[in-house]
TITIFI-773709 format. One record per residue (C-alpha): residue number from 1; residue in three letters; x, y, z. Coordinates in steps of 0.001 Angstrom, whole numbers, padded with zeros to 6 digits, always signed. Example, Ala and Ser with C-alpha at 12.3 -4.5 7.8 and 13.67 -1.06 7.14 Angstrom:
BEGIN
+-----+-----+---------+---------+---------+
|   n | res |      c1 |      c2 |      c3 |
+-----+-----+---------+---------+---------+
|   1 | ALA | +012300 | -004500 | +007800 |
|   2 | SER | +013670 | -001060 | +007140 |
+-----+-----+---------+---------+---------+
# end
This chain:
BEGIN
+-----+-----+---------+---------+---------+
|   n | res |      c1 |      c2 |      c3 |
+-----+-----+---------+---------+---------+
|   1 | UNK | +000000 | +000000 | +000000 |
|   2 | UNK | +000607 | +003717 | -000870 |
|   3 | UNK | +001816 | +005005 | +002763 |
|   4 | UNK | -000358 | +008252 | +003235 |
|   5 | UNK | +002062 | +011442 | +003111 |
|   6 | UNK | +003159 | +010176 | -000084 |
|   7 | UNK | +002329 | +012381 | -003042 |
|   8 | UNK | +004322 | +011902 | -005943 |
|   9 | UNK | +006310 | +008655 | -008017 |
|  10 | UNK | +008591 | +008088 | -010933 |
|  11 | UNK | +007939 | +004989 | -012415 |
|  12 | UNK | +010955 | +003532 | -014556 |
|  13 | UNK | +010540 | +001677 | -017510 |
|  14 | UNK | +007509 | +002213 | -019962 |
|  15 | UNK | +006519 | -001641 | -020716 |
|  16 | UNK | +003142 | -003346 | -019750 |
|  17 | UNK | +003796 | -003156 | -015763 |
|  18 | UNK | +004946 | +000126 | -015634 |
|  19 | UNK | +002447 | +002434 | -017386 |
|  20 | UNK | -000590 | +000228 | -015337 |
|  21 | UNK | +001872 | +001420 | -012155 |
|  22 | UNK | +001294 | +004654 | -013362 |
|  23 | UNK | -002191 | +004298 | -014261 |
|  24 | UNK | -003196 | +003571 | -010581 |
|  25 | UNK | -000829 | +005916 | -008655 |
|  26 | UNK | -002113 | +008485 | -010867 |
|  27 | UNK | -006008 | +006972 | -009874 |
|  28 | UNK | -004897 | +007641 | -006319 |
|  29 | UNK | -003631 | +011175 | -006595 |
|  30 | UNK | -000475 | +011364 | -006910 |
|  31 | UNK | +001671 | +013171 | -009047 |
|  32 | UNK | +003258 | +010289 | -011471 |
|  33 | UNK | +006310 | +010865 | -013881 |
|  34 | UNK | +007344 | +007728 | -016576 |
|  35 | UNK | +011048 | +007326 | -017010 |
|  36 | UNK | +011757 | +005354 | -020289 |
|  37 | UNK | +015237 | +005216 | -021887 |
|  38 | UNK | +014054 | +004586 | -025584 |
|  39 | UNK | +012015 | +007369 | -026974 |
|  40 | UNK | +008312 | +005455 | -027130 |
|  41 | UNK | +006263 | +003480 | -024108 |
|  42 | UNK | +004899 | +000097 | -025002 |
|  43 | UNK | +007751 | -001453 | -027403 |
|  44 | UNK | +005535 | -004370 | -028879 |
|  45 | UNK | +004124 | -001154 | -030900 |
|  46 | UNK | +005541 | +000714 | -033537 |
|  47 | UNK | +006852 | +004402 | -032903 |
|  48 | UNK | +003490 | +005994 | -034651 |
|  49 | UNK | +001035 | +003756 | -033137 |
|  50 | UNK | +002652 | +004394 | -029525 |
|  51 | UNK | +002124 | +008618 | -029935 |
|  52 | UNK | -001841 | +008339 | -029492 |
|  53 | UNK | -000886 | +006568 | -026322 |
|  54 | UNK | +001499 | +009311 | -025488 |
|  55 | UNK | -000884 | +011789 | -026112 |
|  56 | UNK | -003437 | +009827 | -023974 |
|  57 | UNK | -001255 | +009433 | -020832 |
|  58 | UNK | -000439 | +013113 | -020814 |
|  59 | UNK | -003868 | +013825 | -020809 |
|  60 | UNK | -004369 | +012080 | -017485 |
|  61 | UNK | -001216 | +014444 | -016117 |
|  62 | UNK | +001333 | +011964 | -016922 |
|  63 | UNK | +004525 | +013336 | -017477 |
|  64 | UNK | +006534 | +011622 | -019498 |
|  65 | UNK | +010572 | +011711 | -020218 |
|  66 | UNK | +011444 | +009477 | -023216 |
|  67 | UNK | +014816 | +008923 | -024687 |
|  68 | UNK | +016331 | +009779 | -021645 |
|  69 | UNK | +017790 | +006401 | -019117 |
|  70 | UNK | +018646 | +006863 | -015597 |
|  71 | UNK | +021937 | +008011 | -014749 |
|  72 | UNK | +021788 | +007472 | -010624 |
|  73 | UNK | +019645 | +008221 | -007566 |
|  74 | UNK | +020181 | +010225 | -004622 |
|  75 | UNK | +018249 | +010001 | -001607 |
|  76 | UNK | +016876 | +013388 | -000335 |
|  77 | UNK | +015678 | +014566 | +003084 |
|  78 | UNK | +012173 | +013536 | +002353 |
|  79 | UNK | +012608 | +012411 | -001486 |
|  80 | UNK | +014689 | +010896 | -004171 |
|  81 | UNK | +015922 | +012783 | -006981 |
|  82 | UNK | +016326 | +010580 | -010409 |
|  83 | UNK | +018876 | +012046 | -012301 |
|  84 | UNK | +018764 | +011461 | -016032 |
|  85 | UNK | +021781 | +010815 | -018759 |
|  86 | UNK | +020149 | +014734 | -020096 |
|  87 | UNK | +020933 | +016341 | -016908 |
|  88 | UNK | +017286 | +016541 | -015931 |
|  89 | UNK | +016294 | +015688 | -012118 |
|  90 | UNK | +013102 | +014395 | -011555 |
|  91 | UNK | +012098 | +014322 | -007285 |
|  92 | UNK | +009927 | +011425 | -005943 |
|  93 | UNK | +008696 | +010563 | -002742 |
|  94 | UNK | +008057 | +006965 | -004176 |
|  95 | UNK | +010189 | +005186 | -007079 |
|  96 | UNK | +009160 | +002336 | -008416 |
|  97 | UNK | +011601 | -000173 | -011217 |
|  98 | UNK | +009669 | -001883 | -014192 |
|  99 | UNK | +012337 | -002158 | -016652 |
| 100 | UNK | +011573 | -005760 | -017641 |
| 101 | UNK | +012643 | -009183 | -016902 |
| 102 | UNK | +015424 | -011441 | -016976 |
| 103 | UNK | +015128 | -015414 | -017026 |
| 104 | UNK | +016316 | -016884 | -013925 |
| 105 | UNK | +018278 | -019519 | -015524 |
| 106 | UNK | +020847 | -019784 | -012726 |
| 107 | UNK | +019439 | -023196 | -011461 |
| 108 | UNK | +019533 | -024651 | -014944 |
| 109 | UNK | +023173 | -023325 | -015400 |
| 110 | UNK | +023974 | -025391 | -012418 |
| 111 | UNK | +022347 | -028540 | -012824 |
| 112 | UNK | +024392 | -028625 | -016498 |
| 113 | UNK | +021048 | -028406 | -018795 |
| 114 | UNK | +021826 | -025358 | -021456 |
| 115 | UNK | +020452 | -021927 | -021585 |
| 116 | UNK | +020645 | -019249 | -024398 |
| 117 | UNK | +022815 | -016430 | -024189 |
| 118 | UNK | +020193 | -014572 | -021821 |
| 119 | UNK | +020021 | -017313 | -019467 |
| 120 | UNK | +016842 | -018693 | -020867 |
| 121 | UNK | +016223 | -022544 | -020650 |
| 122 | UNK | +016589 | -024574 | -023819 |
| 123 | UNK | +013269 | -026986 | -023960 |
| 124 | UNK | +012175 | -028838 | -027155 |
| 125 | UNK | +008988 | -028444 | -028650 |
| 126 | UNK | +007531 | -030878 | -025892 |
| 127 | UNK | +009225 | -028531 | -023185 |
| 128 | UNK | +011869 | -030937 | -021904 |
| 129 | UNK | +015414 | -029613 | -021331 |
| 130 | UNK | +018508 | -031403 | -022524 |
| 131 | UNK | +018362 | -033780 | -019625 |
| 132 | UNK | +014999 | -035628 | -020843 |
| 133 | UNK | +013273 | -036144 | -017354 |
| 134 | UNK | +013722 | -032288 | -016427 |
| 135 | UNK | +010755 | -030161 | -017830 |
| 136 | UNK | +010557 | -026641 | -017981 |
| 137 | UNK | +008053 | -023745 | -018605 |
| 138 | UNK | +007434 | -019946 | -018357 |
| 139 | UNK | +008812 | -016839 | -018218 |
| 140 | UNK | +012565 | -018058 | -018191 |
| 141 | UNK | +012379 | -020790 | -021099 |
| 142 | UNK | +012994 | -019680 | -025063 |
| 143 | UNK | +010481 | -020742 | -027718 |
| 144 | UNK | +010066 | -020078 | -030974 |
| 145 | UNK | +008734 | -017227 | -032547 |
| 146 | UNK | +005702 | -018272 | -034987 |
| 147 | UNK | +006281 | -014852 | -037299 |
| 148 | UNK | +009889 | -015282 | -037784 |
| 149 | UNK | +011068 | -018706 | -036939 |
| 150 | UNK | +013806 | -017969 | -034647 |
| 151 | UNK | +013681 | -018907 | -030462 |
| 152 | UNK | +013216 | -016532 | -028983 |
| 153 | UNK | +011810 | -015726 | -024819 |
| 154 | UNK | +008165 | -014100 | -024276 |
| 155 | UNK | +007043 | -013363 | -020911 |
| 156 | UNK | +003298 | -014113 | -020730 |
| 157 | UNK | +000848 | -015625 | -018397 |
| 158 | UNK | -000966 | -017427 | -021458 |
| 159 | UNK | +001732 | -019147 | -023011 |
| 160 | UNK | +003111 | -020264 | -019446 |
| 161 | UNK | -000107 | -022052 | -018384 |
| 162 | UNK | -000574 | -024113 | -022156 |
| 163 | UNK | +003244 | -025059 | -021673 |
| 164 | UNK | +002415 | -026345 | -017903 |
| 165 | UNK | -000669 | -028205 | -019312 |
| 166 | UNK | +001440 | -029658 | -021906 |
| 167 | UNK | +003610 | -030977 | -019456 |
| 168 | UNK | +001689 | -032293 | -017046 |
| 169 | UNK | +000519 | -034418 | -020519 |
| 170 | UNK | +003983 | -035795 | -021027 |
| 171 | UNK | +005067 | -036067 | -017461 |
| 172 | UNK | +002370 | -039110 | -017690 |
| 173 | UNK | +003520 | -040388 | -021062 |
| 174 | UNK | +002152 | -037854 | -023655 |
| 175 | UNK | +003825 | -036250 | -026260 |
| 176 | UNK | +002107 | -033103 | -026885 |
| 177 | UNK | +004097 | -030148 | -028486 |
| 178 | UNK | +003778 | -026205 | -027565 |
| 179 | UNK | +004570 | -025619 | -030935 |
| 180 | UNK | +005414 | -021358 | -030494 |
| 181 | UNK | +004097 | -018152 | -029511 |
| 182 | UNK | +002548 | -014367 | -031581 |
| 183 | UNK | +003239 | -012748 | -027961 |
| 184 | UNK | +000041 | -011605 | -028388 |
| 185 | UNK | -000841 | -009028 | -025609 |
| 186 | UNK | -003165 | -006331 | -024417 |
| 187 | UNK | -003345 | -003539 | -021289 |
| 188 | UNK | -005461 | -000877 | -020510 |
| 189 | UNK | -004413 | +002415 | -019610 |
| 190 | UNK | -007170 | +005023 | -018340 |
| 191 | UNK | -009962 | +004693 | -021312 |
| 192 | UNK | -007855 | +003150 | -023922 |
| 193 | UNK | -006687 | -000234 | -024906 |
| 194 | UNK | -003270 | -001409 | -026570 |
| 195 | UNK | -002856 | -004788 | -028116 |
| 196 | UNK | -000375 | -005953 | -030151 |
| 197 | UNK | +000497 | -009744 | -032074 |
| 198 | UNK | +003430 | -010899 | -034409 |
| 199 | UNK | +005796 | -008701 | -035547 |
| 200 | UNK | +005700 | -004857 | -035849 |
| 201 | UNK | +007551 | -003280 | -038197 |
| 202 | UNK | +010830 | -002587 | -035723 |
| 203 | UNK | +011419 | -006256 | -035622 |
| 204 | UNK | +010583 | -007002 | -039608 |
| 205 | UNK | +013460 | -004351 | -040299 |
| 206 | UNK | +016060 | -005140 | -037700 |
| 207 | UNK | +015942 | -008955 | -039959 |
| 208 | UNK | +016230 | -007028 | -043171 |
| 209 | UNK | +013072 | -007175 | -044531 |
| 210 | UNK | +011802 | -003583 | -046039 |
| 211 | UNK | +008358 | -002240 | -046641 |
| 212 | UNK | +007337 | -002824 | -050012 |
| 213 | UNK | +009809 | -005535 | -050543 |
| 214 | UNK | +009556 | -007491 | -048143 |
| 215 | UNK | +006207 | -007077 | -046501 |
| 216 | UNK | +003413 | -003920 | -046400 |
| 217 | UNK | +001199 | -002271 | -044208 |
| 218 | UNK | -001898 | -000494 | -043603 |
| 219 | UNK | -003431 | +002129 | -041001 |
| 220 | UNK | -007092 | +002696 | -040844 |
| 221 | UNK | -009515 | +003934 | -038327 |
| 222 | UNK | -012494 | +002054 | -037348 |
| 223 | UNK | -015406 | +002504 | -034997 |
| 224 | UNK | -015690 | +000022 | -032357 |
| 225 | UNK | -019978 | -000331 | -033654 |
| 226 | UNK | -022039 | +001392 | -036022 |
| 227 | UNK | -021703 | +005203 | -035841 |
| 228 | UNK | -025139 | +005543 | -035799 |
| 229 | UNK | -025348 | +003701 | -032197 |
| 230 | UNK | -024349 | +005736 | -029090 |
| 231 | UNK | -020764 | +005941 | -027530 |
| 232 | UNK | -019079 | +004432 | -030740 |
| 233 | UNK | -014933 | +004618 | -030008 |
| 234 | UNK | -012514 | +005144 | -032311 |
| 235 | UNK | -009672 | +002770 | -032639 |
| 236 | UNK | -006581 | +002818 | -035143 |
| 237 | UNK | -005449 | -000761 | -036644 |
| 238 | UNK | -002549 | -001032 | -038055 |
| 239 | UNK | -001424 | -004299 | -039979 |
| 240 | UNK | +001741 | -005813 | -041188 |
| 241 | UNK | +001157 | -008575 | -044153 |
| 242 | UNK | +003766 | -010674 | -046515 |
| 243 | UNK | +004048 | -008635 | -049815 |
| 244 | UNK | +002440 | -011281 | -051720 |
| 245 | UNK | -000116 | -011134 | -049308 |
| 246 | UNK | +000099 | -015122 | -048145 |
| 247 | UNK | +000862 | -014548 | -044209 |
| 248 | UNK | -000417 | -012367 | -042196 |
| 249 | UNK | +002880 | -011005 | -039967 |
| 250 | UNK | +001616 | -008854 | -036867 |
| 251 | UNK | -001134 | -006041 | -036173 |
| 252 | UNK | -000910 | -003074 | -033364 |
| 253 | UNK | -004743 | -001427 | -031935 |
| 254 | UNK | -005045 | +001124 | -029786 |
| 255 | UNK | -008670 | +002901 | -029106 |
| 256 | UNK | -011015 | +001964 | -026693 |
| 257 | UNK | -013791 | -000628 | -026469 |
| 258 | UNK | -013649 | -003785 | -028917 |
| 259 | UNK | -009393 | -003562 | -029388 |
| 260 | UNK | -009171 | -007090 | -027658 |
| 261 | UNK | -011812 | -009083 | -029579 |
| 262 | UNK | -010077 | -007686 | -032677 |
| 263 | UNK | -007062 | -008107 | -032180 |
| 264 | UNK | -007734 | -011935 | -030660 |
| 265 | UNK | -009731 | -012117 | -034268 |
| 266 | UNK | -006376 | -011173 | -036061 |
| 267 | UNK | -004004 | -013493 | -033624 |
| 268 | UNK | -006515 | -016339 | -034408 |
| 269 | UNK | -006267 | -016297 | -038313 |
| 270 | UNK | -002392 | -015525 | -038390 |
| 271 | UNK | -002103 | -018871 | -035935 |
| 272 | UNK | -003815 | -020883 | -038442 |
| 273 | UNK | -001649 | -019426 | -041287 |
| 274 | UNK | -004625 | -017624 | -042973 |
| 275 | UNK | -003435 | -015449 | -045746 |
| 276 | UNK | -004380 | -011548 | -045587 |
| 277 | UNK | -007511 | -011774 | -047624 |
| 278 | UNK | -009390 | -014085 | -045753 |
| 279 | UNK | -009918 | -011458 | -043100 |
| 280 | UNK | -012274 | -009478 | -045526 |
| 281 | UNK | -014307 | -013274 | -045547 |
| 282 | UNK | -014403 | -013612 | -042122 |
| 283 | UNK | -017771 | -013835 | -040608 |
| 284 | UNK | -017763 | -012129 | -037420 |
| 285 | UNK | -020980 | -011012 | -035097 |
| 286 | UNK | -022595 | -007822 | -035677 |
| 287 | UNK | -025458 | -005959 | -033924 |
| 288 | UNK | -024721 | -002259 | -033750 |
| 289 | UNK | -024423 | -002011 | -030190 |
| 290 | UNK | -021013 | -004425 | -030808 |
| 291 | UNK | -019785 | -003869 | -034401 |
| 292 | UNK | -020426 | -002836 | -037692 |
| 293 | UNK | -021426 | -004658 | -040711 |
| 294 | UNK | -017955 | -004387 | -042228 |
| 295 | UNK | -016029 | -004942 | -038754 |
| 296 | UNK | -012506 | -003459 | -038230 |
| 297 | UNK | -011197 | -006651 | -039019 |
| 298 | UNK | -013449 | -007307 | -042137 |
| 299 | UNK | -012428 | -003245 | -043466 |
| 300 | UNK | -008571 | -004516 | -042618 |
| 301 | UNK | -009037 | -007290 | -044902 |
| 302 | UNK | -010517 | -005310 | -047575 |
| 303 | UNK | -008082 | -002419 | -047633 |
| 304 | UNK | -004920 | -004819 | -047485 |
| 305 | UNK | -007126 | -006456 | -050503 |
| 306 | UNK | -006546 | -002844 | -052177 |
| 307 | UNK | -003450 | -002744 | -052065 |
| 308 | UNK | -002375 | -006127 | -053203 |
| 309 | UNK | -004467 | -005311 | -056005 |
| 310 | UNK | -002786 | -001962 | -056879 |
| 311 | UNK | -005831 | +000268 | -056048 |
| 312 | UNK | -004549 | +001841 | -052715 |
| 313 | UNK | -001241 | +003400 | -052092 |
| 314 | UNK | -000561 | +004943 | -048729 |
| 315 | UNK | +001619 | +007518 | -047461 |
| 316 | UNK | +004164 | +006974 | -044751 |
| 317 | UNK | +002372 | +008446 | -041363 |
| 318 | UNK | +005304 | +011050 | -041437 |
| 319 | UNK | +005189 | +011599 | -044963 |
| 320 | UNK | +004410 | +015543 | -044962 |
| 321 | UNK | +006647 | +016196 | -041533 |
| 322 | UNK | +009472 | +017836 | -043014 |
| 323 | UNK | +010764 | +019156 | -045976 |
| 324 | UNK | +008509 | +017423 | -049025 |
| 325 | UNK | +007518 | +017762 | -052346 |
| 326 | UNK | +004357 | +016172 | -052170 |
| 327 | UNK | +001275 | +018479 | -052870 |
| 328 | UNK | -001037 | +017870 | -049940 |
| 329 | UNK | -005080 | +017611 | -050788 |
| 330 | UNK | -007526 | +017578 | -048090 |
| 331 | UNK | -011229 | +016642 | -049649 |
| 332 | UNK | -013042 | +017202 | -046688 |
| 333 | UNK | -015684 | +019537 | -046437 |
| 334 | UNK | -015333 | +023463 | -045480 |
| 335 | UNK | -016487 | +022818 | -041928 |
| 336 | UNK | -014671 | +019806 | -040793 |
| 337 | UNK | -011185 | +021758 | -042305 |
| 338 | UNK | -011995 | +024497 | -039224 |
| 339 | UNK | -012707 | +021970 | -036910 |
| 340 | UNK | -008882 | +020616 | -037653 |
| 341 | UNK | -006497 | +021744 | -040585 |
| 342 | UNK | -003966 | +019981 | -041999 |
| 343 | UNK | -000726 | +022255 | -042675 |
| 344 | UNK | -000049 | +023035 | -046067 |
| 345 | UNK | -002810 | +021354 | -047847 |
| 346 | UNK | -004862 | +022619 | -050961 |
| 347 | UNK | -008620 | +021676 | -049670 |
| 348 | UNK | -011156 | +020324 | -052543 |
| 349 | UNK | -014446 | +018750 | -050917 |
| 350 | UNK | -014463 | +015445 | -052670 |
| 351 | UNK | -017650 | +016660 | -054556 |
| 352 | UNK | -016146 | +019377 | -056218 |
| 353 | UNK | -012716 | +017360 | -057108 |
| 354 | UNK | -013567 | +016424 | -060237 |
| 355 | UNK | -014199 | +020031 | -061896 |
| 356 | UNK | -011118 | +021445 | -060004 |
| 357 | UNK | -008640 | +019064 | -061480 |
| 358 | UNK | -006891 | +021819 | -063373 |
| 359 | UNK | -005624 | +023053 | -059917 |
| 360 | UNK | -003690 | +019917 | -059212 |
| 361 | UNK | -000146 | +019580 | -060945 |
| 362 | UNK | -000330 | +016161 | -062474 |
| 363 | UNK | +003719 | +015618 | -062299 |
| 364 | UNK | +003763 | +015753 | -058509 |
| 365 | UNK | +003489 | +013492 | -055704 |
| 366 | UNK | -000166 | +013928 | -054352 |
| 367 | UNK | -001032 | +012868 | -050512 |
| 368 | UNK | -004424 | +012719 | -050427 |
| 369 | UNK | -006483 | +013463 | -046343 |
| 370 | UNK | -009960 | +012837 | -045988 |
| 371 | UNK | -011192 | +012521 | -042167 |
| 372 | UNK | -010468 | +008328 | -041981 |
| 373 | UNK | -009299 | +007531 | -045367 |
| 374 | UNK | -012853 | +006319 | -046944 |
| 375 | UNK | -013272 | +009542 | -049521 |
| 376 | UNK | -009524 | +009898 | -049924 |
| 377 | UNK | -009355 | +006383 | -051489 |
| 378 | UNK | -012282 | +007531 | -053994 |
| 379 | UNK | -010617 | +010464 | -054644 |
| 380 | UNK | -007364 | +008693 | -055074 |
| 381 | UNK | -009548 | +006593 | -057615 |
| 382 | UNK | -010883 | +009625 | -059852 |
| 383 | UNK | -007439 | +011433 | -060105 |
| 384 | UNK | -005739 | +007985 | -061337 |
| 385 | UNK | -008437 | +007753 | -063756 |
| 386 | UNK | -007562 | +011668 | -065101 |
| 387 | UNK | -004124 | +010684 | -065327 |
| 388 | UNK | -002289 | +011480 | -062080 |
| 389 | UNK | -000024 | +009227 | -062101 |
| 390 | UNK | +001830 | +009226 | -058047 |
| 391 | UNK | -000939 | +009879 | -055983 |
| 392 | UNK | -001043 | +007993 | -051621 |
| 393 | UNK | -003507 | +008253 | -049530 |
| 394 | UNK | -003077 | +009335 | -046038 |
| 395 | UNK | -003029 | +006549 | -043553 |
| 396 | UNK | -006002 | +006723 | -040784 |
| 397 | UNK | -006590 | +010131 | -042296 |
| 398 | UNK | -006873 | +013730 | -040591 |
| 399 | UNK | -007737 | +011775 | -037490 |
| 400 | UNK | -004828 | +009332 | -037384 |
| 401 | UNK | -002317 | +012963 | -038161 |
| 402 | UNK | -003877 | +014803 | -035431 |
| 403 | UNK | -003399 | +012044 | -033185 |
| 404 | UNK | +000322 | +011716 | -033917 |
| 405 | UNK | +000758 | +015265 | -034311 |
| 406 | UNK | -000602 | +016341 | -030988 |
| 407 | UNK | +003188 | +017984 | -029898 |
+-----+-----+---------+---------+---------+
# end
């Protein structure tokens, strides 16, 4: 327990444990700061996907210092001061470490079975070390990683407990296999919810695959129901697909309601090896209170359809920060351009695109912004069929920029 006098806590380390550390000190009053050394919370997602959560926790009067490790501690009267590799000194009454796990492999290491460089325990496929009557499961044993192939360790409570099933099955003569792990995973943080499975893109590239080449992506933004039913929630889906389109490789949601049944949907097809496409076939429930007709995973499965096909291109998320080239065209209407404008671009309402073609300059790059990416990819549609010949459509939309773009 929290002992009373206590009003403020830096939490270090930005994974799963530490940000619901800082969800309920924060619940209780106190003043909470987030110490992570890399420059995003929540590694399983991708730098973009992890800003809306950003933006979310600072909302709640978070404060957050990312990119920026501990350098030491020093005890004060009444405090601690965290001092940072920056120079910046952040004072606590409580601190509290999350900065992950290591496998305690010492026991292994001493009874002579082998371990990985880490210290995790080797175990075959029916979890038995390299002396056949030990078994082992958990946390500190390595598996292998269904995406990529390779063994690798993932903390979880669900894999653990199959793995101890599995070997309380061959302890008594069985031979059943735990044959790997997506690391599929989900927390709540205030109102939203973060899930992740597979790959992201950060682990795709450090292997040397590349976008395009390799494998693609998409961003879109979904309801959580039908709009037209109250307290609808946004949620942004991002997924990672083989460039032929044959395996489906990882997917990232954050939003609110309905992010774990979606992303247990996608974790479910990629474990039995369904190519990208069959997501648009699945048949999923839908009343409006729960879903739409076309659910998030359904409108995933369609749009990575698109592209396979060569009728969607999209944008980087980051495509217009910067210097660019690009001609930026929003074709939202008059009123929803004051509600949020998007810097720099030349704004045609979708209904008036095709008589104001003339003020579009055919040779360059065109990144098209509607508010979730539905009219853009029309748009993108009518200006290919003039002639434009290099036009993208904005990931996720105006919504998806404003959410990464919050500062």
């Amino acid at each position: 327990a929290v002992k009373e006098g206590v009003k403020s806590a830096a939490v270090i380390g930005g994974g799963f444990i530490g940000l619901e550390m800082a969800e309920n000190l924060r619940h209780l009053g106190l003043e909470v700061s987030v110490i992570e050394a890399q420059n995003q919370v929540m590694a399983p997602l991708d730098y973009e996907m992890a800003l809306p959560v950003h933006a979310r926790l600072r909302e709640a009067g978070i404060r957050l210092y990312l990119g920026d490790g501990v350098d030491s501690f020093e005890d004060r009267e009444h405090a601690v001061s965290v001092k940072l590799r920056s120079g910046t000194e952040v004072q606590a009454d409580l601190v509290i470490l999350s900065i992950g796990v290591r496998p305690n492999g010492e026991l292994a290491r001493n009874a002579g079975l082998g371990v990985n460089r880490r210290g995790g325990i080797v175990v075959d496929q029916e979890m038995r070390t390299e002396d056949p009557d030990i078994f082992a499961v958990g946390d500190a044993v390595e598996v292998r990683d269904l995406v990529s192939g390779e063994q690798t360790m993932i903390p979880l409570a669900g894999p653990a407990n199959k793995q101890g099933r599995i070997v309380a099955a061959n302890i008594l003569g069985g031979h059943e296999k735990y044959k790997g792990s997506l690391g599929t995973s989900v927390v709540k943080l205030f109102d939203m919810t973060v899930a992740a499975t597979g790959a992201n893109e950060k682990a795709l590239n450090s292997r040397g695959q590349e976008e395009g080449r390799d494998y693609r992506r998409i961003i879109i933004r979904q309801n959580s129901h039908a709009g037209y039913y109250p307290n609808a929630e946004p949620m942004y889906l991002k997924l990672l697909f083989s460039a032929d389109g044959s395996r489906i490789l990882g997917a990232q949601i954050v939003g609110g309601s309905g992010v774990d049944k979606r992303i247990d949907t996608i974790a479910t097809a990629m474990r039995l090896s369904a190519p990208v496409r069959e997501l648009a076939e699945l048949e999923l429930a839908y009343a409006p209170p729960y879903s739409s007709a076309k659910d998030p995973v359904n409108m995933a499965g369609f749009v990575a359809g698109n592209v396979l096909d060569g009728l969607t291109g999209f944008a980087a998320w980051d495509a217009i920060d910067g210097e660019s080239d690009a001609q930026i065209l929003d074709v939202r209407e008059a009123w929803e351009v004051e509600y949020y404008a998007i810097p720099g671009a030349k704004v045609i309402p979708l209904g008036e695109l095709r008589g104001r073609l003339g003020e579009l300059d055919q040779q360059k790059e065109i990144i098209i912004f509607c508010a979730a990416g539905v009219r853009a990819h029309t748009a993108a549609q009518m200006l290919r069929n003039h002639g434009f010949g290099h036009v993208k459509v904005y990931p996720g939309g105006a919504y998806f920029y404003e959410a990464t773009h919050r500062g």
